[in-house]
PDB file of N, CA, C, O and CB in Angstrom:
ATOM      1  N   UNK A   1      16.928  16.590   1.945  1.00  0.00           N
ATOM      2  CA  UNK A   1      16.487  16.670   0.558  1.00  0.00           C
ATOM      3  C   UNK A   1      17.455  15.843  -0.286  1.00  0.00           C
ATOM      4  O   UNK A   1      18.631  15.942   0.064  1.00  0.00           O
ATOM      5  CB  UNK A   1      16.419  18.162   0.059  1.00  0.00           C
ATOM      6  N   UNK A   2      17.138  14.864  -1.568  1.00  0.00           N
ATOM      7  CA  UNK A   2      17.630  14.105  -1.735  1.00  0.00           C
ATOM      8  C   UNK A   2      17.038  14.369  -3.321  1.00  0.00           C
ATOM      9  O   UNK A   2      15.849  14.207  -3.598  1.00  0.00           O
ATOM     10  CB  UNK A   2      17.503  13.018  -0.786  1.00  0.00           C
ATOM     11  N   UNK A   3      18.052  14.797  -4.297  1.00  0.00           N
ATOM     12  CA  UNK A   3      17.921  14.923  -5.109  1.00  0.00           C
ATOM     13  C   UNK A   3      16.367  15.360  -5.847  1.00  0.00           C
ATOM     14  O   UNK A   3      15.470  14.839  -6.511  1.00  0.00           O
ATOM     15  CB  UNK A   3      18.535  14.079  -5.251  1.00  0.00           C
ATOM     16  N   UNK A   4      16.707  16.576  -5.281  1.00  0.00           N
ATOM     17  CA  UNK A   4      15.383  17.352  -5.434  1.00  0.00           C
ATOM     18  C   UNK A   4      14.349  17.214  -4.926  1.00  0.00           C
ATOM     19  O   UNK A   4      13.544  18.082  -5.264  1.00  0.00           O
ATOM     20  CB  UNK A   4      14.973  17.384  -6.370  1.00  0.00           C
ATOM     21  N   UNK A   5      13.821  16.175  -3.938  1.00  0.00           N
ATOM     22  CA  UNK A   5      12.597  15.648  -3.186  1.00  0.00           C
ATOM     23  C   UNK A   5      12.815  15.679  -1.287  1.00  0.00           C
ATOM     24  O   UNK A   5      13.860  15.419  -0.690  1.00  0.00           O
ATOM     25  CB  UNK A   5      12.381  13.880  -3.830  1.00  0.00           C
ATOM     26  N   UNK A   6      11.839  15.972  -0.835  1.00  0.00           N
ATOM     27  CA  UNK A   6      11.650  16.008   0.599  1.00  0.00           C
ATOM     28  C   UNK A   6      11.439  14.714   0.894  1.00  0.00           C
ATOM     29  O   UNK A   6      10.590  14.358   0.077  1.00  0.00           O
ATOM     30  CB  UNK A   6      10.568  16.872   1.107  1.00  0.00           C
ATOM     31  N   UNK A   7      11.769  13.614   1.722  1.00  0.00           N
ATOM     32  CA  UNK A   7      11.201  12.684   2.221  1.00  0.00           C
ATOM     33  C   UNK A   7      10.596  13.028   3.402  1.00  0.00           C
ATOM     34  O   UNK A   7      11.349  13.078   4.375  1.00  0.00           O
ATOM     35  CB  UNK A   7      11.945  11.753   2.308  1.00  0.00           C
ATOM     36  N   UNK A   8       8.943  13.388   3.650  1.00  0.00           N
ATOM     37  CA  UNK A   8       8.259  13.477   4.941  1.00  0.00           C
ATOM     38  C   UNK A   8       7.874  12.711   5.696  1.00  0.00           C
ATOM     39  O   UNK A   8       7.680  12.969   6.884  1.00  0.00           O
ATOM     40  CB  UNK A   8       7.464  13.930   4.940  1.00  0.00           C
ATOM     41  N   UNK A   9       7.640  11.355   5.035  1.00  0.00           N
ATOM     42  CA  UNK A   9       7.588   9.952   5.930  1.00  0.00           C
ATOM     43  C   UNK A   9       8.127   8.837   5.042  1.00  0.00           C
ATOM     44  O   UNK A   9       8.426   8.837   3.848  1.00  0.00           O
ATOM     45  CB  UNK A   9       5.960   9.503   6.444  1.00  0.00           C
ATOM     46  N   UNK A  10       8.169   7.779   6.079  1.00  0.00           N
ATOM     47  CA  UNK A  10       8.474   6.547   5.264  1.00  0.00           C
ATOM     48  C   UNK A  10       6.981   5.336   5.871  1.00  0.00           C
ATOM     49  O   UNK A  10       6.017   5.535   6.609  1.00  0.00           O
ATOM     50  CB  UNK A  10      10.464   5.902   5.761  1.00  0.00           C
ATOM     51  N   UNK A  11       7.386   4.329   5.236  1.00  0.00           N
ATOM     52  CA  UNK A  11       5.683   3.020   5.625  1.00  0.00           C
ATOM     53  C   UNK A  11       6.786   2.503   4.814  1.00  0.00           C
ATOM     54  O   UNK A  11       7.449   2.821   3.827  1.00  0.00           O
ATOM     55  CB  UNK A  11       3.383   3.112   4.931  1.00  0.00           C
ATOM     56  N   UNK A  12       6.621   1.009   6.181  1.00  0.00           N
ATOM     57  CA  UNK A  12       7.018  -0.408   5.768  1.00  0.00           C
ATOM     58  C   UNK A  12       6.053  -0.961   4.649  1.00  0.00           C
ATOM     59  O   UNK A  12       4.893  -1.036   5.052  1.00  0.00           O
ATOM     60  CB  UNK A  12       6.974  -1.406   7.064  1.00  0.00           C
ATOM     61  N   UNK A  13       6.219  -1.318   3.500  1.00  0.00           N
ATOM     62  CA  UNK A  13       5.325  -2.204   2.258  1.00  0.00           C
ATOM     63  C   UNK A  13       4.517  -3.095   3.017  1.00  0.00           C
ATOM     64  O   UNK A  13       3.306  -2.915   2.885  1.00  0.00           O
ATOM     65  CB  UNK A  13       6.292  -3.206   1.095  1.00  0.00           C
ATOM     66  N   UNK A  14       4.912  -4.105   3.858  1.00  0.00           N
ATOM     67  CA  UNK A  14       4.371  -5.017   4.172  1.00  0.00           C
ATOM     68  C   UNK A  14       3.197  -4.508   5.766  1.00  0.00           C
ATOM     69  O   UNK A  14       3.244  -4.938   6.919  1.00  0.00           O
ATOM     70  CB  UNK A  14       5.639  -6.097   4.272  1.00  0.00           C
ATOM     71  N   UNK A  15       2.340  -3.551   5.187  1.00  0.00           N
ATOM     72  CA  UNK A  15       1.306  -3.040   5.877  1.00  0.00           C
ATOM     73  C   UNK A  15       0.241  -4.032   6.312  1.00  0.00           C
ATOM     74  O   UNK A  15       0.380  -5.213   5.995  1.00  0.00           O
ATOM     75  CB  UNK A  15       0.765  -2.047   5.119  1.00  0.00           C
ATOM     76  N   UNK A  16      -0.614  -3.709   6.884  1.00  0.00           N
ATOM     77  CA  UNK A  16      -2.049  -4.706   7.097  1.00  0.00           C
ATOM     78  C   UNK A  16      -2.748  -4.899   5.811  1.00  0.00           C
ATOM     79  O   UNK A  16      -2.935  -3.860   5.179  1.00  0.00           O
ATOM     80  CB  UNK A  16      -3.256  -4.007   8.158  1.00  0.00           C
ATOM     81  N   UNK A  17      -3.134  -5.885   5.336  1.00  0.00           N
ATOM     82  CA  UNK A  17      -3.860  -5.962   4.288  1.00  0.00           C
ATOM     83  C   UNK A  17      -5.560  -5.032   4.274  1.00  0.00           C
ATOM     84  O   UNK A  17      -6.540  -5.062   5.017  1.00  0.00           O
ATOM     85  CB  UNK A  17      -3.922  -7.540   4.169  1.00  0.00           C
ATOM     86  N   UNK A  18      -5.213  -4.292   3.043  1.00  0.00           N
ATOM     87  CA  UNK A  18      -6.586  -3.465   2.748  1.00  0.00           C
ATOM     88  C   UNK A  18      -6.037  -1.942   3.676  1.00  0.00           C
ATOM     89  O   UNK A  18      -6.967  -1.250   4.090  1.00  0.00           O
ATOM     90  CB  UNK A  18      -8.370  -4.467   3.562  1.00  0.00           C
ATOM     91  N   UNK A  19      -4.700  -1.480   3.965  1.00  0.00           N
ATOM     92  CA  UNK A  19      -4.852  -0.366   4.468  1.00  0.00           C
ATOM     93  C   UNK A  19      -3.571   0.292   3.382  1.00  0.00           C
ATOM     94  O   UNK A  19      -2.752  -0.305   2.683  1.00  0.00           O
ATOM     95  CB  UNK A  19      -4.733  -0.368   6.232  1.00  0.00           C
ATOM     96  N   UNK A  20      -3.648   0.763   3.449  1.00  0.00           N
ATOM     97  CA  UNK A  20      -2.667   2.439   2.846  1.00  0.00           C
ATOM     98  C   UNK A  20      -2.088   3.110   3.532  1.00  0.00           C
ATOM     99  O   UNK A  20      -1.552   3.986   2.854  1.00  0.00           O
ATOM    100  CB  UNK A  20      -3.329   3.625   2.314  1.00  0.00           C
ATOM    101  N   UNK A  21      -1.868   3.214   4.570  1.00  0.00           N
ATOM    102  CA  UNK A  21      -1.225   4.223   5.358  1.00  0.00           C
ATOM    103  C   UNK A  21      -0.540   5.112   4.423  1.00  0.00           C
ATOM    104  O   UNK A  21      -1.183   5.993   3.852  1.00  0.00           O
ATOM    105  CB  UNK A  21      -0.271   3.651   6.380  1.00  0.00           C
ATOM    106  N   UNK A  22       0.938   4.928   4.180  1.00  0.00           N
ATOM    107  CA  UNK A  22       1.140   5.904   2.775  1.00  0.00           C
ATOM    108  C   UNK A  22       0.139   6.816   1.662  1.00  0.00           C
ATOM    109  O   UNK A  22       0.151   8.041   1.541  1.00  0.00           O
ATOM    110  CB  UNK A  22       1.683   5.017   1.902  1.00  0.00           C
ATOM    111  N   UNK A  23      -0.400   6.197   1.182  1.00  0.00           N
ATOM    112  CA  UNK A  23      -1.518   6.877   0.552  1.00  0.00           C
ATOM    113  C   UNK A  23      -1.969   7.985   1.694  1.00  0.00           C
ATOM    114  O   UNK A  23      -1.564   9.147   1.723  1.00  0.00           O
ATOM    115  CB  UNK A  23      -2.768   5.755   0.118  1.00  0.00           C
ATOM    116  N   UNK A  24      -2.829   7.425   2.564  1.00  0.00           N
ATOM    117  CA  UNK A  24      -3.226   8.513   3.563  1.00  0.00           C
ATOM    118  C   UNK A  24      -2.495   9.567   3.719  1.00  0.00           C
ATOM    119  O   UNK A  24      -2.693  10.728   3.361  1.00  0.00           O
ATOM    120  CB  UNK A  24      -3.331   8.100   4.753  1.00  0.00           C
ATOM    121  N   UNK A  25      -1.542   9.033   4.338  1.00  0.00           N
ATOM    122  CA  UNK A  25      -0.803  10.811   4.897  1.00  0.00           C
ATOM    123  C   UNK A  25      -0.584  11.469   3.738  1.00  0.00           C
ATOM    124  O   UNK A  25      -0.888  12.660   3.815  1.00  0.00           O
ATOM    125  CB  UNK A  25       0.913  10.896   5.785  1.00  0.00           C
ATOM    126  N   UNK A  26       0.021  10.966   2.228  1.00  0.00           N
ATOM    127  CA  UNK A  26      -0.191  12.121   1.384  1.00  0.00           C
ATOM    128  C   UNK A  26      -1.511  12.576   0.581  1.00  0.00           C
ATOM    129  O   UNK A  26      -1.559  13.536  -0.188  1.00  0.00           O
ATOM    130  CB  UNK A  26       0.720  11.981   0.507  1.00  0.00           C
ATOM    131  N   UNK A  27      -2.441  11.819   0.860  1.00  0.00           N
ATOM    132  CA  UNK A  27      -3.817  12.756   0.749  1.00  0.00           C
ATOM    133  C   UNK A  27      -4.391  13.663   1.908  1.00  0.00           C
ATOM    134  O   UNK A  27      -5.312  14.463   1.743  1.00  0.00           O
ATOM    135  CB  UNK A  27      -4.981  11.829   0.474  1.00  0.00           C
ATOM    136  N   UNK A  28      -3.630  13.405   3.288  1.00  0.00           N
ATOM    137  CA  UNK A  28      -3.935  14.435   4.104  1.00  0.00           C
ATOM    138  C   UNK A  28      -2.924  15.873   3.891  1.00  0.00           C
ATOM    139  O   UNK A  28      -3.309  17.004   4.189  1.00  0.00           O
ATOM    140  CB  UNK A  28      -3.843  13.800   5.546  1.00  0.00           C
ATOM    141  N   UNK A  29      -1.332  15.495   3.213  1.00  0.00           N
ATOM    142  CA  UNK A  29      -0.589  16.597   3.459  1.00  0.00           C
ATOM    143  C   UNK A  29      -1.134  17.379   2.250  1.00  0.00           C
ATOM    144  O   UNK A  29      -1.155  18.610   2.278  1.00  0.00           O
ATOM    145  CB  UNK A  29       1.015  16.356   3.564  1.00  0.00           C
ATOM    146  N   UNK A  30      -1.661  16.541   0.982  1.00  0.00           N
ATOM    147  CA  UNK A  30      -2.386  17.360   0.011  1.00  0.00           C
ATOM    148  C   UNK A  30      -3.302  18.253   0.310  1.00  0.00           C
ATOM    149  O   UNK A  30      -3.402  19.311  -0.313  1.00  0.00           O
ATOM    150  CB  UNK A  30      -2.950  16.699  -0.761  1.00  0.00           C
ATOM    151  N   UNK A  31      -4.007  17.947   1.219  1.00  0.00           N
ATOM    152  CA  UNK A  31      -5.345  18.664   2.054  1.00  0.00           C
ATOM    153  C   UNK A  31      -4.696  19.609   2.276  1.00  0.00           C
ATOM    154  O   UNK A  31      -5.184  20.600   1.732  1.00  0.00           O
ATOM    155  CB  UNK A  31      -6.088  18.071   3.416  1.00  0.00           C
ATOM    156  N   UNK A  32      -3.673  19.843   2.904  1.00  0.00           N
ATOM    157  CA  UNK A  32      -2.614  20.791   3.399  1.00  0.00           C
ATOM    158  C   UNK A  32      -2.009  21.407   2.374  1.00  0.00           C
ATOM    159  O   UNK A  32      -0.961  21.845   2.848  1.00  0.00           O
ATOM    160  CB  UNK A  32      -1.595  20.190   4.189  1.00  0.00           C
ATOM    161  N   UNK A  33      -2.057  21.629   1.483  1.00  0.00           N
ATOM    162  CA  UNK A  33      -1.477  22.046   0.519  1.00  0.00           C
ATOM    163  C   UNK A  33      -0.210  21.778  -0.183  1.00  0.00           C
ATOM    164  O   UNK A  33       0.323  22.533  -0.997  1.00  0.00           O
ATOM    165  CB  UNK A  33      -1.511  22.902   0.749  1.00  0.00           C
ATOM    166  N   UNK A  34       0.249  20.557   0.235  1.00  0.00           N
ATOM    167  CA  UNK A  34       1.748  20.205  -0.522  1.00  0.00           C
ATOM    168  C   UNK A  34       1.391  19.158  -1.286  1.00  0.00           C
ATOM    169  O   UNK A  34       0.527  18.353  -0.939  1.00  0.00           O
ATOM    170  CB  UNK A  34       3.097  19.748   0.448  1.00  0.00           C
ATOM    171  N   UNK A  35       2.226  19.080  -2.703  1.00  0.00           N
ATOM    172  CA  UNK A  35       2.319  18.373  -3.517  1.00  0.00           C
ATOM    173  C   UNK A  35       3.209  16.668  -3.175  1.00  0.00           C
ATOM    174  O   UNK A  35       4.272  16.154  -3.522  1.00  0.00           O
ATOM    175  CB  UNK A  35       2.842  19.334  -4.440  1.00  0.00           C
ATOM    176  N   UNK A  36       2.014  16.269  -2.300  1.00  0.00           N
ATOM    177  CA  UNK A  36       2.995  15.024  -1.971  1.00  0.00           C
ATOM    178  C   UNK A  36       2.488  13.703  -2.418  1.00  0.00           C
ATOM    179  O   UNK A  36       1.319  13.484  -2.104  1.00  0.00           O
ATOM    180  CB  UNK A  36       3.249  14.872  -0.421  1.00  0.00           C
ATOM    181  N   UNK A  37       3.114  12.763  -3.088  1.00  0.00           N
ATOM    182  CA  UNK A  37       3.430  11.759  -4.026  1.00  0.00           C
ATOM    183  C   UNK A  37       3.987  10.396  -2.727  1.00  0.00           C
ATOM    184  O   UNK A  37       4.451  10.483  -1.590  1.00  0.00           O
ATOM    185  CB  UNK A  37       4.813  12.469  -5.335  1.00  0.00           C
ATOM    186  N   UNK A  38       3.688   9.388  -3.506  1.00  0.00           N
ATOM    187  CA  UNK A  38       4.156   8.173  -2.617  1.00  0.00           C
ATOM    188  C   UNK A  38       5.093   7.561  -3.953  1.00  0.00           C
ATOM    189  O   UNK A  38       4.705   7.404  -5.111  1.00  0.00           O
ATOM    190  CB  UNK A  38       2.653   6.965  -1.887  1.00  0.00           C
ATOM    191  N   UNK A  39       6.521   7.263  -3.345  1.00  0.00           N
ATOM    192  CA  UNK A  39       7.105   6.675  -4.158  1.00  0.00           C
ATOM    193  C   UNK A  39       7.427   4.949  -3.652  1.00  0.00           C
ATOM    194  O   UNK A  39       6.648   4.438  -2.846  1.00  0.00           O
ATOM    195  CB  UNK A  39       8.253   7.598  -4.416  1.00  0.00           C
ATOM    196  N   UNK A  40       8.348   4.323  -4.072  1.00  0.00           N
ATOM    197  CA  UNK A  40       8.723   3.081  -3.477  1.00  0.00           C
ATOM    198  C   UNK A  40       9.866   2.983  -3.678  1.00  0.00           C
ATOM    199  O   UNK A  40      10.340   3.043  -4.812  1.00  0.00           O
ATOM    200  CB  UNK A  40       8.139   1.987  -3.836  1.00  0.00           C
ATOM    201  N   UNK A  41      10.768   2.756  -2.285  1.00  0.00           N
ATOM    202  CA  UNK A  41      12.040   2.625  -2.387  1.00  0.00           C
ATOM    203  C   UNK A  41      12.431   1.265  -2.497  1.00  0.00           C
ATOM    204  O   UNK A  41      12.490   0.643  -1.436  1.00  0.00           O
ATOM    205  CB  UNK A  41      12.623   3.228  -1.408  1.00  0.00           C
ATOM    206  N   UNK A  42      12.617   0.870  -3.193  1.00  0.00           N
ATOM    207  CA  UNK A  42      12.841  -0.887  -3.311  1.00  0.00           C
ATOM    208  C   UNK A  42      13.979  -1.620  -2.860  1.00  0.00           C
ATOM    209  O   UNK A  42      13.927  -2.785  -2.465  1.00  0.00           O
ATOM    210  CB  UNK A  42      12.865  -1.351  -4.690  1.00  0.00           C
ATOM    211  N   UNK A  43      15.000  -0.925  -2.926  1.00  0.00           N
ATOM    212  CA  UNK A  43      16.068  -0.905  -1.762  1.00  0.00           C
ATOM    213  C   UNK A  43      16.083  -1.001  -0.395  1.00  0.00           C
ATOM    214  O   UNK A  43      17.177  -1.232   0.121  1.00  0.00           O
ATOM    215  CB  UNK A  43      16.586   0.000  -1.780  1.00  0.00           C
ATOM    216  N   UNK A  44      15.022  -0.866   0.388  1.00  0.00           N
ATOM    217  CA  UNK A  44      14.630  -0.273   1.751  1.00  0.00           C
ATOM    218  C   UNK A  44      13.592  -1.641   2.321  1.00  0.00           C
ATOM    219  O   UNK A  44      13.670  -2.304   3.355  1.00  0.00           O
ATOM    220  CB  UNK A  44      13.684   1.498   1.547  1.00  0.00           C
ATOM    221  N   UNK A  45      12.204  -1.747   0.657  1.00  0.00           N
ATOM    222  CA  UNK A  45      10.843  -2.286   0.540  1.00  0.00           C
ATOM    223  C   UNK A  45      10.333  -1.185   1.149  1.00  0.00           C
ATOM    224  O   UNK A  45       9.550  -1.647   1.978  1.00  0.00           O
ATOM    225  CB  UNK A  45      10.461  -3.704   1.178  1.00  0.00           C
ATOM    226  N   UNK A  46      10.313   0.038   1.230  1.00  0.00           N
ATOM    227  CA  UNK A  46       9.676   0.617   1.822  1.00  0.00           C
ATOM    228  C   UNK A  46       8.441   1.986   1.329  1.00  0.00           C
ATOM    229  O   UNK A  46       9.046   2.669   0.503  1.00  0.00           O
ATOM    230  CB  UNK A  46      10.621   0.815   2.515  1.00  0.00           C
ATOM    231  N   UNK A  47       7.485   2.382   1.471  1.00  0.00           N
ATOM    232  CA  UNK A  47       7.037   3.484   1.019  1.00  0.00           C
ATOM    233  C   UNK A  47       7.913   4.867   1.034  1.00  0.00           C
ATOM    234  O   UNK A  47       8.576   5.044   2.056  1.00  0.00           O
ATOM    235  CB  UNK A  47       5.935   3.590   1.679  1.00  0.00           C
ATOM    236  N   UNK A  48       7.995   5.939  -0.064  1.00  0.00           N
ATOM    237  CA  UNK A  48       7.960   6.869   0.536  1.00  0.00           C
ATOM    238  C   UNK A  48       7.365   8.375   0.438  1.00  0.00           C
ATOM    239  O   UNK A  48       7.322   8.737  -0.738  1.00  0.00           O
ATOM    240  CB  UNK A  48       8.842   6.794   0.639  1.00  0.00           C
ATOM    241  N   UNK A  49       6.931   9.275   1.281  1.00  0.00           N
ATOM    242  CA  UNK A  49       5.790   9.927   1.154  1.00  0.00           C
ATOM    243  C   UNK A  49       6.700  11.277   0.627  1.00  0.00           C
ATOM    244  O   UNK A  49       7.086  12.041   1.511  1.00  0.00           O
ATOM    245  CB  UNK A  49       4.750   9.986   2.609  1.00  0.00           C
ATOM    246  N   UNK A  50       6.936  11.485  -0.330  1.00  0.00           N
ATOM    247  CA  UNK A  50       7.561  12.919  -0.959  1.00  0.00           C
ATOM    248  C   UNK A  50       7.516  14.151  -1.299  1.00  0.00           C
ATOM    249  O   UNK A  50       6.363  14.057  -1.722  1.00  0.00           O
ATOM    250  CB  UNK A  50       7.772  12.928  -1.620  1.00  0.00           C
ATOM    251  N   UNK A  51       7.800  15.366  -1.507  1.00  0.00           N
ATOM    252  CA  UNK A  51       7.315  16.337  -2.137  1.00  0.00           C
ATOM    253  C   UNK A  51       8.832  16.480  -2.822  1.00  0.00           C
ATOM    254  O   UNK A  51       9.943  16.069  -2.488  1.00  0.00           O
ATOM    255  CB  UNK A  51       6.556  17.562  -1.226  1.00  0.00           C
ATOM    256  N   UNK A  52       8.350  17.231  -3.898  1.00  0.00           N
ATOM    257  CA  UNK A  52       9.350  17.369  -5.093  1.00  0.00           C
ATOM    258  C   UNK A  52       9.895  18.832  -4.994  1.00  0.00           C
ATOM    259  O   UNK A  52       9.099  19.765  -4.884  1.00  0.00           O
ATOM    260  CB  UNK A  52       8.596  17.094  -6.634  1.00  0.00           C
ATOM    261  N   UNK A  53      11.378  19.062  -5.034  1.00  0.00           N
ATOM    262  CA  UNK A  53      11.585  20.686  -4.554  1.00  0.00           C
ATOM    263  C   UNK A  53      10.373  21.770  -5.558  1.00  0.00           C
ATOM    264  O   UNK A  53       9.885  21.493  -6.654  1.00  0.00           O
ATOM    265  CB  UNK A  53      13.612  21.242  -5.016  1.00  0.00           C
ATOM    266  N   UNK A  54      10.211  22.689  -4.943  1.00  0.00           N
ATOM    267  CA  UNK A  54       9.524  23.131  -5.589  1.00  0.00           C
ATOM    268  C   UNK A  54       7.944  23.224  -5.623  1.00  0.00           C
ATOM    269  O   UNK A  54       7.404  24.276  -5.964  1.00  0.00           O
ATOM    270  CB  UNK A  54       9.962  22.753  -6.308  1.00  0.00           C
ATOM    271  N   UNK A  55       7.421  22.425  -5.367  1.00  0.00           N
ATOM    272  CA  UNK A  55       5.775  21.650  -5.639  1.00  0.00           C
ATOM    273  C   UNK A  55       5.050  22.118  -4.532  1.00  0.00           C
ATOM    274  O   UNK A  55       5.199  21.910  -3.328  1.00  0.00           O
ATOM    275  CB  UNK A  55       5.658  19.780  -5.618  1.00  0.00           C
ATOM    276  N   UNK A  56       4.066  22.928  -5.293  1.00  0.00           N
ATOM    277  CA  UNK A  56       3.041  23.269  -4.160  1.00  0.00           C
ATOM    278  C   UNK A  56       1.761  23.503  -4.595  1.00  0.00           C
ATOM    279  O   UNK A  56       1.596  24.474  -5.333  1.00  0.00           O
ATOM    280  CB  UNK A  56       3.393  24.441  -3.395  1.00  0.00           C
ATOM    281  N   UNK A  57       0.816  22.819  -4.295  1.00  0.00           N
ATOM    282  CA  UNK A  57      -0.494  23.133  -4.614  1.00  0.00           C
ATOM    283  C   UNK A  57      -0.734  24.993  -4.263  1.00  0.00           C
ATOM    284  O   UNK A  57      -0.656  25.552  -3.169  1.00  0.00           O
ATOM    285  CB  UNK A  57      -1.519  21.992  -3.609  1.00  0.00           C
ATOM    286  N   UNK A  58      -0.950  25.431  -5.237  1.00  0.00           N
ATOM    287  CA  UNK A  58      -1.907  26.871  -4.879  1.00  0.00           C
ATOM    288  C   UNK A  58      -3.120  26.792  -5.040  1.00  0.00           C
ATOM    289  O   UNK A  58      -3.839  27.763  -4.806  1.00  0.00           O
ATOM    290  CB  UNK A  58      -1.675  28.075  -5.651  1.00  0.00           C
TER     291      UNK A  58
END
C-alpha cells in the first residue's frame, strides 16, 4: 500500500493498439466489488490498476 492505494496490477502503456487491458481488469474487479481506478505512472510509462484505502463498492 502506497500512500493510501493498493496497487493490484500494473500494464505496460505501450499495449496493442485498440485494446485496454487496464481498463478491463478494473471493470472486472468492479464487477467484484472493489473500487478500482486505473492510474498512470509516468515514471514507470506504465498503467496502474488501484483501489484507494478504504473504497468499496456496496
Amino acid at each position: 500500500m502506497v500512500n493510501g492505494r493498493t496497487v493490484l496490477e500494473r500494464f505496460p502503456a505501450g499495449g496493442p493498439r485498440g485494446s485496454w487491458p487496464a481498463e478491463e481488469f478494473a471493470q472486472a474487479r468492479r464487477m467484484e466489488g472493489l473500487a478500482a481506478e486505473v492510474v498512470m505512472d509516468l515514471a514507470t510509462d506504465t498503467f496502474l490498476v488501484i483501489v484507494r484505502a478504504g473504497d468499496a463498492i456496496e
